[in-house]
C-alpha positions as CSV (number, residue, x, y, z in Angstrom):
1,X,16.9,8.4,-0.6
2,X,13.6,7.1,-1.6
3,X,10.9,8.6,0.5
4,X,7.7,6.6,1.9
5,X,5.7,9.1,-0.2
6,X,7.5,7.4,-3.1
7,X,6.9,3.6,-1.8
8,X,3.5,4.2,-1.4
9,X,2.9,5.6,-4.8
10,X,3.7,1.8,-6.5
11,X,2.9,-0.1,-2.9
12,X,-0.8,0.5,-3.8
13,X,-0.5,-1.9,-6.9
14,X,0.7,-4.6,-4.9
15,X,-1.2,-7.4,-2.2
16,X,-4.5,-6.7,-4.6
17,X,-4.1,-8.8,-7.7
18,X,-7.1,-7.4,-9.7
19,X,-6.2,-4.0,-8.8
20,X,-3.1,-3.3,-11.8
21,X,-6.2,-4.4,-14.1
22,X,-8.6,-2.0,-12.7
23,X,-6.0,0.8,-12.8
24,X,-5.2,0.3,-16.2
25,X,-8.8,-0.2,-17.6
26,X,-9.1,3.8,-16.7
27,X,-6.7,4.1,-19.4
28,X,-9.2,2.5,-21.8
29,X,-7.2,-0.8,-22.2
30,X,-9.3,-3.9,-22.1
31,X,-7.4,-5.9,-19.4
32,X,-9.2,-8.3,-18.1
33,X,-8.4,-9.3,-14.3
34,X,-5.8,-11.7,-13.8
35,X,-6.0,-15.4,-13.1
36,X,-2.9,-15.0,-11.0
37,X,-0.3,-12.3,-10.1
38,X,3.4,-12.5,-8.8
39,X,4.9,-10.2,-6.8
40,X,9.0,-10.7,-9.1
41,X,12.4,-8.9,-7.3
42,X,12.7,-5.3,-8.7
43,X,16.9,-5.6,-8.5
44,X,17.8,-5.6,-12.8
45,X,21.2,-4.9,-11.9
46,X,23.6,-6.3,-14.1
47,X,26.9,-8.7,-13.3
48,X,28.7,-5.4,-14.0
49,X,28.6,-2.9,-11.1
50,X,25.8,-1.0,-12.5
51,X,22.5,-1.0,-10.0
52,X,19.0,-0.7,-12.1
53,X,15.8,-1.2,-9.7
54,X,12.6,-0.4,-11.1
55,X,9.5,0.3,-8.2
56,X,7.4,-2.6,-8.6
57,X,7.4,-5.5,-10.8
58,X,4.4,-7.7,-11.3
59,X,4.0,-10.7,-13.6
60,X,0.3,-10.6,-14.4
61,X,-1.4,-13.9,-15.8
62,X,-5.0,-13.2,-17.8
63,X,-6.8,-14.4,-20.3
64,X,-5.3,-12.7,-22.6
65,X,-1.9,-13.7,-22.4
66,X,0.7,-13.1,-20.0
67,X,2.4,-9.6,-18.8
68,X,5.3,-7.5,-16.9
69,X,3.9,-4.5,-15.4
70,X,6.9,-2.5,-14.3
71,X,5.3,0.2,-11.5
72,X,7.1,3.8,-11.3
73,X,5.9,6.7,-9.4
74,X,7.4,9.7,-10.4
75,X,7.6,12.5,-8.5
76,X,8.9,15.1,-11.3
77,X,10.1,15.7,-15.0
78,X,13.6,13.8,-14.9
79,X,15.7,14.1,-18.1
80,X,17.3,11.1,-17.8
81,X,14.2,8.4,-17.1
82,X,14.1,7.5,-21.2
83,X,17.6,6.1,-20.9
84,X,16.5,4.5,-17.6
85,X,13.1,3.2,-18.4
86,X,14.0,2.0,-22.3
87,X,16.3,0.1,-20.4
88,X,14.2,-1.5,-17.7
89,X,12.1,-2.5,-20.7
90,X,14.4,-3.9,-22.6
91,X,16.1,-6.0,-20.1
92,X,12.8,-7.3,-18.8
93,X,11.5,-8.8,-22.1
94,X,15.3,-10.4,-22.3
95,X,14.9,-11.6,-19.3
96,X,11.7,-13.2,-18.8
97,X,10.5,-13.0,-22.5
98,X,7.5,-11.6,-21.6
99,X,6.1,-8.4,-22.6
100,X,6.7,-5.4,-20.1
101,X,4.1,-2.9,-19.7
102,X,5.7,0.5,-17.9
103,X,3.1,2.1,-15.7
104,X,4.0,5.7,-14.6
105,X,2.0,7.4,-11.7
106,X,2.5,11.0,-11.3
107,X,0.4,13.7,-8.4
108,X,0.9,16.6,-11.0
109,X,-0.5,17.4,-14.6
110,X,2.6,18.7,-15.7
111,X,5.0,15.7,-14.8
112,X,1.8,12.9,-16.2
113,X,2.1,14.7,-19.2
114,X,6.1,14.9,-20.1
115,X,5.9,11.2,-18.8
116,X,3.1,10.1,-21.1
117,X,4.8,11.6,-24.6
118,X,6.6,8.6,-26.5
119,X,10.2,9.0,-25.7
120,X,12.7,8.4,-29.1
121,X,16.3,7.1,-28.5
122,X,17.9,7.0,-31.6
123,X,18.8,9.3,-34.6
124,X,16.2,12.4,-34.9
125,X,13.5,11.0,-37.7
126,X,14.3,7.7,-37.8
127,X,14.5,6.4,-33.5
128,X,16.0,3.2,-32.5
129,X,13.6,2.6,-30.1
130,X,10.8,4.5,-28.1
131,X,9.5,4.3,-24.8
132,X,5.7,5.0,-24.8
133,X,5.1,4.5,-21.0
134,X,1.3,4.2,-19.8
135,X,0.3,6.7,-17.4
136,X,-2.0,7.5,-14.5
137,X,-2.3,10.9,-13.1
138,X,-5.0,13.4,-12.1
139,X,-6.5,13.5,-15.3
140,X,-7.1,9.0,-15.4
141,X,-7.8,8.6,-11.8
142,X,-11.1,9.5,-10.8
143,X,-11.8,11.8,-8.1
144,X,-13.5,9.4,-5.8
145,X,-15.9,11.8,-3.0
146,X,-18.5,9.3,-2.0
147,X,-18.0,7.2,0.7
148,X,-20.2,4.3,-0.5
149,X,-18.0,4.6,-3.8
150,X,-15.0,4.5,-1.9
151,X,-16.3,1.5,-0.1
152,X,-16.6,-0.7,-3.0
153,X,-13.2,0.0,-4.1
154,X,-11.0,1.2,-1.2
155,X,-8.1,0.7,-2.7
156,X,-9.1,2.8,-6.0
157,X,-10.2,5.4,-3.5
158,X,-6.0,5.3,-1.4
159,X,-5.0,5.5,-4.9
160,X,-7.2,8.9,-5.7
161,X,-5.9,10.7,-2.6
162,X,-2.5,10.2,-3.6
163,X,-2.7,11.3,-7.2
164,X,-5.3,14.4,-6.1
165,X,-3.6,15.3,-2.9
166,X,-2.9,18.4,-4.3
167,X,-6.4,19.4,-5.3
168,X,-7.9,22.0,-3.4
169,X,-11.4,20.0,-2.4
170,X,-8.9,16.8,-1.3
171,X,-11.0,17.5,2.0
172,X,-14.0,15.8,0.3
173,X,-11.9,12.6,-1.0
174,X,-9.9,12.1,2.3
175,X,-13.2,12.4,4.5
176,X,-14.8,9.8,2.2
177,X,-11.7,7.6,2.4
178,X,-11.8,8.0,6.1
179,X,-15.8,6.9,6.3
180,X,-14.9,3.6,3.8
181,X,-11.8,2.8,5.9
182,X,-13.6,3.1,9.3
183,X,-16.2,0.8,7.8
184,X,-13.7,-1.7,7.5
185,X,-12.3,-1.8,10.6
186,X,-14.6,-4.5,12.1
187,X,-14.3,-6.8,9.2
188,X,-10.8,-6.7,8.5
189,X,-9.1,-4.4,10.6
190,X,-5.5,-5.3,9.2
191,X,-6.4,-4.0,6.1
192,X,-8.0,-1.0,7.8
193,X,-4.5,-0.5,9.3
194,X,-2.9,-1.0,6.2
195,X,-5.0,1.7,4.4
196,X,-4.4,4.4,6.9
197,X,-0.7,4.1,6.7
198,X,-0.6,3.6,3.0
199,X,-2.8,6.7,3.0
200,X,-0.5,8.9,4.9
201,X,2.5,7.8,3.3
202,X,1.4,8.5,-0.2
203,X,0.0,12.2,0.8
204,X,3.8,13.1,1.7
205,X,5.1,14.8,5.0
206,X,4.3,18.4,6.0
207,X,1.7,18.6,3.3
208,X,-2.2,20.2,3.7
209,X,-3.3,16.9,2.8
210,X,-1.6,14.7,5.3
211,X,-2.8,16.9,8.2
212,X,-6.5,16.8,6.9
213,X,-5.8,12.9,7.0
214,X,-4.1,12.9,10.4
215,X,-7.4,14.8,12.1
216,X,-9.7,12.9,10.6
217,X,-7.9,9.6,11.8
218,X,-7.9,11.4,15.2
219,X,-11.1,12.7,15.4
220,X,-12.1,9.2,17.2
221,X,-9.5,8.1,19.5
222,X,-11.5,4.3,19.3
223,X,-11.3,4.4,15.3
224,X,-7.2,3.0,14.6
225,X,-4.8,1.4,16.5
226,X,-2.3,2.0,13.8
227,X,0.9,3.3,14.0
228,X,0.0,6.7,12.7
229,X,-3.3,6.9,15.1
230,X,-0.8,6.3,18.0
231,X,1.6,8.9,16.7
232,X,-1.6,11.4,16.8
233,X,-2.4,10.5,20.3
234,X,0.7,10.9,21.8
235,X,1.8,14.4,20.0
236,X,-1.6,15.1,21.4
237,X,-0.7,14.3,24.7
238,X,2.8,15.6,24.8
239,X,1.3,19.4,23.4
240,X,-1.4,18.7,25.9
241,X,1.5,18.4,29.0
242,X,3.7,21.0,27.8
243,X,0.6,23.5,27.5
244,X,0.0,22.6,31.2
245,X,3.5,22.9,32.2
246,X,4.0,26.5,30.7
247,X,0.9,27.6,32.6
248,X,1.3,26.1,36.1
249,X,4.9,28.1,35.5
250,X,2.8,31.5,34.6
251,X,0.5,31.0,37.0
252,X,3.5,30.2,40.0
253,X,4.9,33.5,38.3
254,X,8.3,31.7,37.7
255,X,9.7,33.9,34.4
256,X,11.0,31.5,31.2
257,X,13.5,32.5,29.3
258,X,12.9,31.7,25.4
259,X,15.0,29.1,25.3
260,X,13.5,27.1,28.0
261,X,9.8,28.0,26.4
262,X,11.1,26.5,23.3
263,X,12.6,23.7,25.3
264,X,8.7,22.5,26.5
265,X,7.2,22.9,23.2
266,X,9.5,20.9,21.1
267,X,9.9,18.1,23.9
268,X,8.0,15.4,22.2
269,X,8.6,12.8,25.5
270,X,5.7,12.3,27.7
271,X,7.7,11.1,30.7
272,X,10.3,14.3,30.5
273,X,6.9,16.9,30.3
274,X,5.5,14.7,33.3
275,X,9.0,15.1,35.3
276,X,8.8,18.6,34.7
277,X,5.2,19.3,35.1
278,X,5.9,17.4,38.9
279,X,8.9,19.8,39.6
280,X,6.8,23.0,38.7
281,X,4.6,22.5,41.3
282,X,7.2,23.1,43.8
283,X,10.1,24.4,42.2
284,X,11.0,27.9,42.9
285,X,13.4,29.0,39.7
286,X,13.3,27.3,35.9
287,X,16.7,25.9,37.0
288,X,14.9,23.9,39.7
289,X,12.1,22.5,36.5
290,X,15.1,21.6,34.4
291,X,17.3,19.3,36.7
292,X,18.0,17.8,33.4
293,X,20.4,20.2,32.2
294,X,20.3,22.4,29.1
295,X,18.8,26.2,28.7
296,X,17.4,27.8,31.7
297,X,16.8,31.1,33.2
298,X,14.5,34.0,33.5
């Protein structure tokens, strides 16, 4: 299952049609920004049941000539992405017969390095044909940590995050992310939106980077109305309710058993913690708090 982490990673390229051409000129080629760009389906399955889907494909128009730029992110080494990626290649320049350019972003040295070594198919010493993807990892992307920088290239700056979320001082670029995004919120607020999410999607779940992100969106309950600022608010909330109806239970000197404790602090429902908080006021026994049904007892 591909994860949102994953999406995000190749996302970033898209809805910005200088921004491929930006990314790659950190890789010293002279690509000069595109006339036009179109977004092309990623499905290169063939008639046989065989599925192939690449990440994101672009067809890029400059004034240079005209290009495929085939997005992958790639999370880890993967023995078999040669066979896979010689054949995305191939069947892209048969198919549009244009010439593909594979662009690999990785969040770790190691993995940006096996992906950036040309990759032979074909007889040792004499290949058939070798896949030389381009990559961008933590040693192309810049460590952006200014918010003014940030600001003139916001999307440059989502794009850092992602690929240095594992640095230890990611602090510095996430709080300088934060400053550029809030900045935009007044002019464009959609693409403030837009940001944030892409932004916590790319940092992956459970990691010390996404919760560094998550307070910093939080930190001003006027700053987002996006999805993941609402998903802050109301786990603050809920932790907020079930704190106060642990307490009003200590302080009524009703006993909880652990598996009604455990019961209030994983409830994630602001009505249920409101029900409950009500019935501790009164209630004489846990049974009496959790009408409900489940765990109870002292």
């Amino acid at each position: 299952m591909v994860s949102s982490q994953h999406e995000a990673m190749h996302r970033i390229f898209k809805e910005d049609s200088s921004f491929v051409a930006r990314a790659l000129r950190l890789l010293g080629l002279p690509f000069g920004d595109p006339t036009s760009t179109a977004d092309l389906p990623t499905d290169l399955t063939e008639t046989r049941p065989l599925e192939r889907r690449v990440d994101s494909l672009l067809k890029m128009e400059t004034a240079t000539g005209t290009f495929l730029v085939a997005i992958e992110a790639q999370g880890k080494k993967d023995p078999d992405k040669p066979g896979t990626w010689a054949y995305y290649l191939a069947h892209l320049y048969a198919k549009y017969r244009l010439h593909p350019l594979l662009l690999v972003v990785c969040k770790d040295r190691s993995t940006a390095s096996w992906a950036s070594r040309p990759m032979h198919i074909g007889p040792p010493g004499r290949p058939t044909l070798t896949v030389h993807p381009l990559v961008l990892g933590p040693d192309e992307v810049p460590v952006v940590h200014d918010p003014a920088e940030a600001a003139k290239d916001i999307r440059m700056a989502v794009l850092s995050a992602m690929v240095h979320s594992r640095d230890q001082d990611v602090d510095v670029i996430l709080k300088a992310l934060s400053a550029a995004v809030k900045g935009l919120e007044v002019s464009d607020p959609e693409a403030a939106m837009t940001y944030v999410e892409l932004t916590a999607q790319g940092l992956g779940e459970k990691t010390r980077a996404v919760e560094i992100w998550r307070k910093l969106v939080a930190v001003d309950t006027s700053f987002f109305t996006s999805p993941l600022s609402e998903e802050i608010r109301d786990e603050g909330r809920t932790e907020g309710r079930a704190s106060d109806v642990l307490r009003l239970l200590d302080r009524r000197g009703i006993a909880l058993g652990e598996a009604d404790r455990e019961r209030v602090t994983s409830c994630k429902d602001l009505d249920t913690l409101t029900r409950w908080f009500d019935r501790a006021i009164t209630a004489s026994s846990a049974a009496e708090v959790f009408l409900d049904g489940g765990p109870s007892g002292g």
